[in-house]
N, C-alpha and C positions, 0 to 999 in steps of 0.2 A: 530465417525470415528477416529481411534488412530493414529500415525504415520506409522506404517508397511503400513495401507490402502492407505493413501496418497501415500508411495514410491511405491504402488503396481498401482493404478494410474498412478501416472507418469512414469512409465515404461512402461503401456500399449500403453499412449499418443505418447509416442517416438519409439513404435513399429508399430503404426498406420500410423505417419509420414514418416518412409520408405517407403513404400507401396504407398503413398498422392501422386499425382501432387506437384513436387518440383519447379514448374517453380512461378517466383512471380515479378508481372508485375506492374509497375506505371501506371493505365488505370484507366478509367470511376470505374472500377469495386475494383480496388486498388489504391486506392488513395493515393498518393506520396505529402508533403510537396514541394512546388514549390521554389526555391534558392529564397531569394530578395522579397517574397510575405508575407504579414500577412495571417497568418490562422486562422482563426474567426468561432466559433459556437457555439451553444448553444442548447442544450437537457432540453427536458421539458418533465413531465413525475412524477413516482412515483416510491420509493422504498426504502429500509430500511437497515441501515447499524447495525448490533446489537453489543451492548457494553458488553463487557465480566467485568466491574467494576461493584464492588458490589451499588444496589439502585440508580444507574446512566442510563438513559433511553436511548432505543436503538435513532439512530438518522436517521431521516427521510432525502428523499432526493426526492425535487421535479425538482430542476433546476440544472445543470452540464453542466459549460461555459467550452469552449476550446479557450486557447489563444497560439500562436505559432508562433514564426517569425525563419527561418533560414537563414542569410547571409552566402558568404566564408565560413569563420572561426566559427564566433560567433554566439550564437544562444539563442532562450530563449523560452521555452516551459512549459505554465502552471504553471508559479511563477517560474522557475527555471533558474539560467544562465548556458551558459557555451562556452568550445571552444574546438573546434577538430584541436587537434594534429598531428594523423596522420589517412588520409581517402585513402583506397583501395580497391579493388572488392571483396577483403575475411574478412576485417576487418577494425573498425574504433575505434580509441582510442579520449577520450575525457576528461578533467578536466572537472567537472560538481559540480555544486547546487543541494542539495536534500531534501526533509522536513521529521522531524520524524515521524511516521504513530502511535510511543505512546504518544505523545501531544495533539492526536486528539479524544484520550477516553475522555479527561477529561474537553476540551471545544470543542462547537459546532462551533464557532469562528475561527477557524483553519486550515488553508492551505489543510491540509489533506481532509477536509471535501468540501471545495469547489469546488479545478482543477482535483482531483481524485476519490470520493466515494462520494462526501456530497452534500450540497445545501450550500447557500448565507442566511444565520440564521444571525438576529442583535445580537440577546440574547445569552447569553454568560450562561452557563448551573453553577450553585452554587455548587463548592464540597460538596458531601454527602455519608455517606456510614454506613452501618449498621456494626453489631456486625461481628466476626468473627466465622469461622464455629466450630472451636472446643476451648475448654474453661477450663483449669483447675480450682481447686478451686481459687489458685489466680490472677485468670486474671482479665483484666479491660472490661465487657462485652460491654461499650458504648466507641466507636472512638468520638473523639474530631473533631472539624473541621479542614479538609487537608489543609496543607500549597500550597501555589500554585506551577502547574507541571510546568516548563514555556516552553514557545518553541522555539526552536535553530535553525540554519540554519548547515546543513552538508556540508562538501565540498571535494573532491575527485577525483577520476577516474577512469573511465569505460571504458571497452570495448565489443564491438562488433562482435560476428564473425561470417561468414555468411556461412551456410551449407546446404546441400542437405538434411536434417533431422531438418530444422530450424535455428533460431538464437540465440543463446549462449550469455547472456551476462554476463559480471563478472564485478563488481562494488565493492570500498573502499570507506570509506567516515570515515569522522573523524567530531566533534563539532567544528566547526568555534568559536562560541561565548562563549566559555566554561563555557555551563551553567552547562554539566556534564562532560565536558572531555571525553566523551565514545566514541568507533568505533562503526561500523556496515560495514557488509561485504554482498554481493548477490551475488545469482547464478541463474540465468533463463535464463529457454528454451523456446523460444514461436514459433508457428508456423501458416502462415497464408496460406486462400484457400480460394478462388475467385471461386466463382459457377452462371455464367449467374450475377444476379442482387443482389445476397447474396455474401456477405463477413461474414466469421468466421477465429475466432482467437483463440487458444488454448495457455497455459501459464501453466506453473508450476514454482513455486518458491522455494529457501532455504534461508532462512533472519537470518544470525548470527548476535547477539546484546553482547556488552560488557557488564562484570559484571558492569559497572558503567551507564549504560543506564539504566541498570532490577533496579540497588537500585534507584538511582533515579525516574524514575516514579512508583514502584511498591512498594519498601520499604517503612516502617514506621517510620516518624521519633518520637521521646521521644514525642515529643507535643499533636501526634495525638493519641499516644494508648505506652504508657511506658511498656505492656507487651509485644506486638509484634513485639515491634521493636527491644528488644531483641531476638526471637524465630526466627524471618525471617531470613536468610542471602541470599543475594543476590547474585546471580553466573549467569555467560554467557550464552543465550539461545540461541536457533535456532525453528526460526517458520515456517513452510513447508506451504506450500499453489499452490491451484490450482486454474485457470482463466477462464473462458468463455468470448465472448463478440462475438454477432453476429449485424450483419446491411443488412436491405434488402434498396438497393436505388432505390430509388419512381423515381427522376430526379437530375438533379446537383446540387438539394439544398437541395432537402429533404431526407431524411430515417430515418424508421424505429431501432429501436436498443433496443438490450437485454443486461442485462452485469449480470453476477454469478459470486461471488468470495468467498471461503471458504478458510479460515486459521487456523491451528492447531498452537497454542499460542505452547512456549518451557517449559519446563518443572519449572523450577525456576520460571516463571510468572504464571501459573498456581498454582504452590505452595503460590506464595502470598496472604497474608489474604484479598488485595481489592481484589483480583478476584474470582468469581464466574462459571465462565466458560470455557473448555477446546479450543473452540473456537471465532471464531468471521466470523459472513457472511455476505458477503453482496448482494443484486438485485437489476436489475434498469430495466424497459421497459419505451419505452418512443419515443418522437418523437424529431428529430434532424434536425436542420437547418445550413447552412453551409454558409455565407456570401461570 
Protein backbone atom coordinates (compact mmCIF):
# COMPACT_ATOMS: atom_id res chain seq x y z
CA UNK A 1 0.00 0.00 0.00
CA UNK A 2 2.01 3.30 -1.09
CA UNK A 3 0.94 6.81 -0.06
CA UNK A 4 -1.45 7.84 -3.07
CA UNK A 5 -3.66 4.59 -1.50
CA UNK A 6 -3.60 5.76 1.90
CA UNK A 7 -4.78 9.55 0.72
CA UNK A 8 -7.13 7.72 -1.60
CA UNK A 9 -8.60 5.91 1.68
CA UNK A 10 -8.86 8.66 3.55
CA UNK A 11 -10.73 10.56 1.23
CA UNK A 12 -13.27 7.84 0.92
CA UNK A 13 -13.48 7.61 4.87
CA UNK A 14 -14.44 11.40 4.80
CA UNK A 15 -16.92 11.06 2.06
CA UNK A 16 -18.57 8.13 3.83
CA UNK A 17 -18.84 10.52 7.07
CA UNK A 18 -20.99 13.01 5.28
CA UNK A 19 -23.57 10.67 4.45
CA UNK A 20 -22.94 8.76 8.48
CA UNK A 21 -25.31 9.67 11.39
CA UNK A 22 -23.58 12.83 12.72
CA UNK A 23 -25.22 12.94 15.90
CA UNK A 24 -22.61 11.61 18.74
CA UNK A 25 -23.98 11.00 22.04
CA UNK A 26 -22.38 10.36 25.74
CA UNK A 27 -24.87 6.95 26.40
CA UNK A 28 -24.57 3.42 27.44
CA UNK A 29 -23.66 3.04 23.76
CA UNK A 30 -20.84 6.03 23.71
CA UNK A 31 -19.19 6.18 26.24
CA UNK A 32 -18.10 9.75 27.56
CA UNK A 33 -15.25 10.18 30.26
CA UNK A 34 -17.26 11.12 33.52
CA UNK A 35 -15.62 14.96 35.03
CA UNK A 36 -14.10 14.00 38.72
CA UNK A 37 -14.23 9.93 37.95
CA UNK A 38 -11.03 7.53 37.24
CA UNK A 39 -11.53 5.51 34.21
CA UNK A 40 -10.16 2.22 34.78
CA UNK A 41 -9.81 -0.89 32.16
CA UNK A 42 -8.12 -3.38 31.03
CA UNK A 43 -8.18 -5.67 27.63
CA UNK A 44 -7.16 -8.93 27.50
CA UNK A 45 -6.67 -10.68 24.46
CA UNK A 46 -4.02 -11.18 21.50
CA UNK A 47 -2.26 -9.35 18.85
CA UNK A 48 0.62 -8.20 17.22
CA UNK A 49 2.21 -4.93 16.67
CA UNK A 50 5.04 -5.65 13.70
CA UNK A 51 8.47 -3.91 13.70
CA UNK A 52 9.68 -2.38 10.60
CA UNK A 53 13.67 -2.48 12.27
CA UNK A 54 15.75 -4.68 10.68
CA UNK A 55 16.20 -8.53 12.97
CA UNK A 56 14.07 -6.84 15.75
CA UNK A 57 10.82 -8.94 16.42
CA UNK A 58 7.39 -7.95 15.81
CA UNK A 59 5.90 -7.27 19.45
CA UNK A 60 3.00 -9.10 20.75
CA UNK A 61 0.27 -7.72 22.73
CA UNK A 62 -1.78 -9.61 25.01
CA UNK A 63 -2.89 -7.05 27.89
CA UNK A 64 -3.91 -3.12 27.05
CA UNK A 65 -4.57 -1.14 30.53
CA UNK A 66 -6.72 2.03 30.21
CA UNK A 67 -5.92 4.61 32.83
CA UNK A 68 -7.90 8.00 32.70
CA UNK A 69 -8.88 10.68 35.12
CA UNK A 70 -10.36 14.06 33.94
CA UNK A 71 -10.98 16.99 36.54
CA UNK A 72 -11.99 20.96 35.48
CA UNK A 73 -8.90 21.74 33.89
CA UNK A 74 -6.40 19.00 34.42
CA UNK A 75 -6.40 15.70 33.21
CA UNK A 76 -4.23 12.67 32.65
CA UNK A 77 -4.84 9.94 30.20
CA UNK A 78 -2.72 6.77 29.69
CA UNK A 79 0.71 8.12 31.02
CA UNK A 80 -0.14 11.50 29.59
CA UNK A 81 -0.69 15.03 31.47
CA UNK A 82 -2.28 17.79 30.53
CA UNK A 83 -4.61 20.97 30.76
CA UNK A 84 -7.52 22.59 28.67
CA UNK A 85 -7.21 25.93 27.92
CA UNK A 86 -9.95 26.74 26.32
CA UNK A 87 -13.36 24.12 26.10
CA UNK A 88 -16.31 25.09 23.78
CA UNK A 89 -19.21 23.17 21.77
CA UNK A 90 -16.97 23.57 18.55
CA UNK A 91 -13.48 23.14 20.00
CA UNK A 92 -11.12 22.52 22.69
CA UNK A 93 -7.53 23.51 23.00
CA UNK A 94 -5.07 21.83 25.37
CA UNK A 95 -1.20 21.87 26.40
CA UNK A 96 -0.67 18.15 26.52
CA UNK A 97 2.18 15.17 27.29
CA UNK A 98 2.87 12.86 24.50
CA UNK A 99 5.17 9.66 24.14
CA UNK A 100 7.41 9.09 20.97
CA UNK A 101 5.77 6.12 18.94
CA UNK A 102 9.76 5.72 17.44
CA UNK A 103 11.18 4.72 20.95
CA UNK A 104 8.96 1.97 21.03
CA UNK A 105 10.57 -0.17 17.87
CA UNK A 106 13.47 -0.46 19.82
CA UNK A 107 12.27 -1.60 23.29
CA UNK A 108 9.39 -3.62 24.44
CA UNK A 109 9.50 -1.56 27.66
CA UNK A 110 7.93 1.47 26.51
CA UNK A 111 5.01 3.75 26.97
CA UNK A 112 4.06 3.17 23.47
CA UNK A 113 3.80 -0.43 23.84
CA UNK A 114 1.75 -0.47 26.89
CA UNK A 115 -1.35 2.47 27.06
CA UNK A 116 -1.56 2.48 23.20
CA UNK A 117 -0.65 -0.80 20.94
CA UNK A 118 1.52 -3.15 23.46
CA UNK A 119 1.39 -5.35 26.51
CA UNK A 120 3.13 -4.91 30.08
CA UNK A 121 6.59 -7.02 28.85
CA UNK A 122 9.41 -7.01 31.97
CA UNK A 123 12.16 -7.81 29.17
CA UNK A 124 13.56 -5.14 27.63
CA UNK A 125 14.29 -6.50 23.90
CA UNK A 126 18.80 -6.36 23.19
CA UNK A 127 19.54 -4.03 20.16
CA UNK A 128 20.40 -5.99 16.98
CA UNK A 129 20.30 -5.62 13.56
CA UNK A 130 21.67 -7.32 10.48
CA UNK A 131 23.76 -6.13 7.46
CA UNK A 132 22.31 -3.56 5.32
CA UNK A 133 20.51 -3.97 2.17
CA UNK A 134 22.91 -2.68 -0.54
CA UNK A 135 26.76 -2.85 -0.12
CA UNK A 136 29.45 -1.42 -2.09
CA UNK A 137 32.89 -2.98 -2.39
CA UNK A 138 33.74 -0.84 0.69
CA UNK A 139 31.30 -1.10 3.04
CA UNK A 140 31.37 -2.57 6.43
CA UNK A 141 28.84 -5.72 5.71
CA UNK A 142 28.44 -6.34 9.86
CA UNK A 143 26.63 -3.29 12.17
CA UNK A 144 28.31 -3.12 15.41
CA UNK A 145 26.05 -3.04 18.34
CA UNK A 146 23.26 0.10 18.57
CA UNK A 147 23.88 2.70 20.87
CA UNK A 148 20.85 3.06 22.89
CA UNK A 149 17.48 5.10 21.29
CA UNK A 150 16.38 6.65 24.57
CA UNK A 151 12.98 7.80 25.21
CA UNK A 152 11.57 11.38 25.78
CA UNK A 153 8.64 12.86 26.85
CA UNK A 154 6.93 15.52 24.18
CA UNK A 155 5.09 18.38 25.37
CA UNK A 156 2.76 20.70 23.39
CA UNK A 157 -0.59 21.71 22.10
CA UNK A 158 -3.52 20.49 20.61
CA UNK A 159 -6.70 21.11 19.41
CA UNK A 160 -9.85 19.84 18.90
CA UNK A 161 -12.53 20.77 16.58
CA UNK A 162 -15.76 19.34 16.44
CA UNK A 163 -17.76 18.76 13.12
CA UNK A 164 -20.53 17.29 11.22
CA UNK A 165 -17.95 15.14 9.12
CA UNK A 166 -16.06 14.21 12.54
CA UNK A 167 -13.29 15.48 14.84
CA UNK A 168 -10.29 17.30 13.53
CA UNK A 169 -7.41 17.28 15.67
CA UNK A 170 -4.12 19.26 15.13
CA UNK A 171 -1.38 18.76 17.53
CA UNK A 172 2.58 20.33 18.08
CA UNK A 173 4.76 18.88 20.48
CA UNK A 174 8.41 19.68 20.89
CA UNK A 175 11.31 17.17 23.13
CA UNK A 176 10.72 18.21 26.75
CA UNK A 177 13.92 16.33 27.91
CA UNK A 178 16.20 17.19 24.92
CA UNK A 179 17.30 13.95 24.22
CA UNK A 180 16.89 15.04 20.48
CA UNK A 181 15.70 18.37 20.37
CA UNK A 182 13.10 17.37 17.53
CA UNK A 183 9.28 18.48 16.78
CA UNK A 184 6.58 16.47 15.68
CA UNK A 185 3.44 17.81 14.36
CA UNK A 186 -0.42 15.76 13.60
CA UNK A 187 -3.25 15.95 11.76
CA UNK A 188 -6.33 13.65 12.48
CA UNK A 189 -9.78 12.97 11.60
CA UNK A 190 -11.51 10.42 13.35
CA UNK A 191 -14.97 9.76 13.41
CA UNK A 192 -17.44 7.78 15.66
CA UNK A 193 -21.01 5.75 15.09
CA UNK A 194 -22.91 4.13 17.79
CA UNK A 195 -25.13 1.13 16.24
CA UNK A 196 -27.68 -0.48 18.89
CA UNK A 197 -24.71 -2.32 21.17
CA UNK A 198 -21.57 -1.78 18.54
CA UNK A 199 -19.42 1.28 18.71
CA UNK A 200 -17.02 1.82 15.63
CA UNK A 201 -14.33 4.46 15.17
CA UNK A 202 -12.71 5.34 12.09
CA UNK A 203 -9.33 7.49 12.11
CA UNK A 204 -6.93 8.54 9.55
CA UNK A 205 -3.76 10.11 10.53
CA UNK A 206 -0.71 12.54 8.99
CA UNK A 207 2.41 12.40 11.53
CA UNK A 208 5.31 15.07 10.46
CA UNK A 209 8.53 14.23 12.32
CA UNK A 210 11.59 16.59 12.35
CA UNK A 211 14.94 15.90 10.56
CA UNK A 212 16.22 15.41 14.11
CA UNK A 213 13.75 12.87 15.47
CA UNK A 214 14.43 10.56 11.87
CA UNK A 215 18.54 10.91 12.69
CA UNK A 216 18.30 10.12 15.90
CA UNK A 217 16.33 7.04 16.06
CA UNK A 218 16.99 5.81 12.42
CA UNK A 219 20.51 7.13 11.69
CA UNK A 220 23.80 5.57 12.09
CA UNK A 221 26.10 6.66 14.26
CA UNK A 222 30.34 6.00 13.25
CA UNK A 223 30.17 3.29 16.23
CA UNK A 224 27.51 1.22 14.81
CA UNK A 225 28.41 0.90 10.99
CA UNK A 226 31.25 3.87 9.79
CA UNK A 227 29.94 3.21 6.23
CA UNK A 228 26.48 4.22 6.68
CA UNK A 229 26.59 6.67 8.74
CA UNK A 230 28.10 8.50 6.11
CA UNK A 231 25.53 7.32 3.20
CA UNK A 232 22.30 8.01 5.28
CA UNK A 233 21.28 11.60 5.80
CA UNK A 234 18.49 12.08 7.80
CA UNK A 235 15.51 14.61 6.67
CA UNK A 236 11.86 15.23 7.97
CA UNK A 237 9.26 12.54 7.24
CA UNK A 238 5.54 12.30 7.36
CA UNK A 239 3.95 8.83 8.19
CA UNK A 240 0.07 8.58 6.98
CA UNK A 241 -1.79 6.09 8.68
CA UNK A 242 -5.33 4.83 9.03
CA UNK A 243 -7.36 3.33 12.23
CA UNK A 244 -10.09 1.01 12.93
CA UNK A 245 -11.34 0.09 16.42
CA UNK A 246 -14.78 -1.38 16.88
CA UNK A 247 -16.45 -2.68 20.58
CA UNK A 248 -19.56 -4.68 20.83
CA UNK A 249 -20.95 -3.93 24.74
CA UNK A 250 -21.89 -7.33 26.44
CA UNK A 251 -23.11 -5.02 29.77
CA UNK A 252 -21.46 -1.97 31.74
CA UNK A 253 -18.43 -3.72 32.24
CA UNK A 254 -17.85 -5.80 29.56
CA UNK A 255 -17.13 -5.79 25.62
CA UNK A 256 -15.84 -7.06 23.06
CA UNK A 257 -13.20 -5.13 21.02
CA UNK A 258 -11.19 -5.24 17.58
CA UNK A 259 -8.47 -2.59 16.96
CA UNK A 260 -6.45 -2.32 13.07
CA UNK A 261 -4.08 0.03 12.57
CA UNK A 262 -1.72 0.40 9.37
CA UNK A 263 1.11 3.13 8.90
CA UNK A 264 3.07 4.05 5.92
CA UNK A 265 6.53 4.94 7.58
CA UNK A 266 7.90 8.56 5.54
CA UNK A 267 10.12 8.37 3.13
CA UNK A 268 13.76 9.22 4.91
CA UNK A 269 12.77 6.34 7.53
CA UNK A 270 12.16 3.88 5.12
CA UNK A 271 15.42 4.85 3.31
CA UNK A 272 17.19 4.02 6.56
CA UNK A 273 19.64 1.03 6.48
CA UNK A 274 17.75 -0.26 10.11
CA UNK A 275 14.75 -0.41 8.29
CA UNK A 276 13.42 -3.19 6.59
CA UNK A 277 9.81 -2.25 5.94
CA UNK A 278 7.57 0.24 4.28
CA UNK A 279 5.12 -0.17 6.87
CA UNK A 280 4.13 -0.93 10.27
CA UNK A 281 0.56 -2.74 11.49
CA UNK A 282 -0.91 -3.36 14.04
CA UNK A 283 -4.27 -5.86 15.46
CA UNK A 284 -5.78 -6.61 18.61
CA UNK A 285 -9.25 -8.58 19.37
CA UNK A 286 -9.84 -9.15 22.60
CA UNK A 287 -12.10 -8.84 25.67
CA UNK A 288 -12.38 -5.60 27.69
CA UNK A 289 -13.40 -4.85 31.34
CA UNK A 290 -14.24 -1.47 32.50
CA UNK A 291 -13.97 -0.90 36.37
Amino acid sequence: MNKFTVWLLIASLLSFSVFADDEILCDTNNACIEVGRWDIGIALGYGVKTNPLKDYDNIPIYLAPTIAYYGDNWFFDNGNIGYTLIEDEQFTINLNTSFSADSAYFYRWDPSNIFITGTNQLAIQTPRIAGPRTLSATAEPIFNELEDRNFTLLGGIDAFIYTRIGIINLAIAHDLFDVHSGSQARLKWLYNLALDQWKVEVAATADWKSEEIINYYYGVRPSENRYWSEQYQAGSATNLGLELTTQYVINEHWELIFLARYTELGDKIVESPLVNKHNTNTFFVGTAYRF
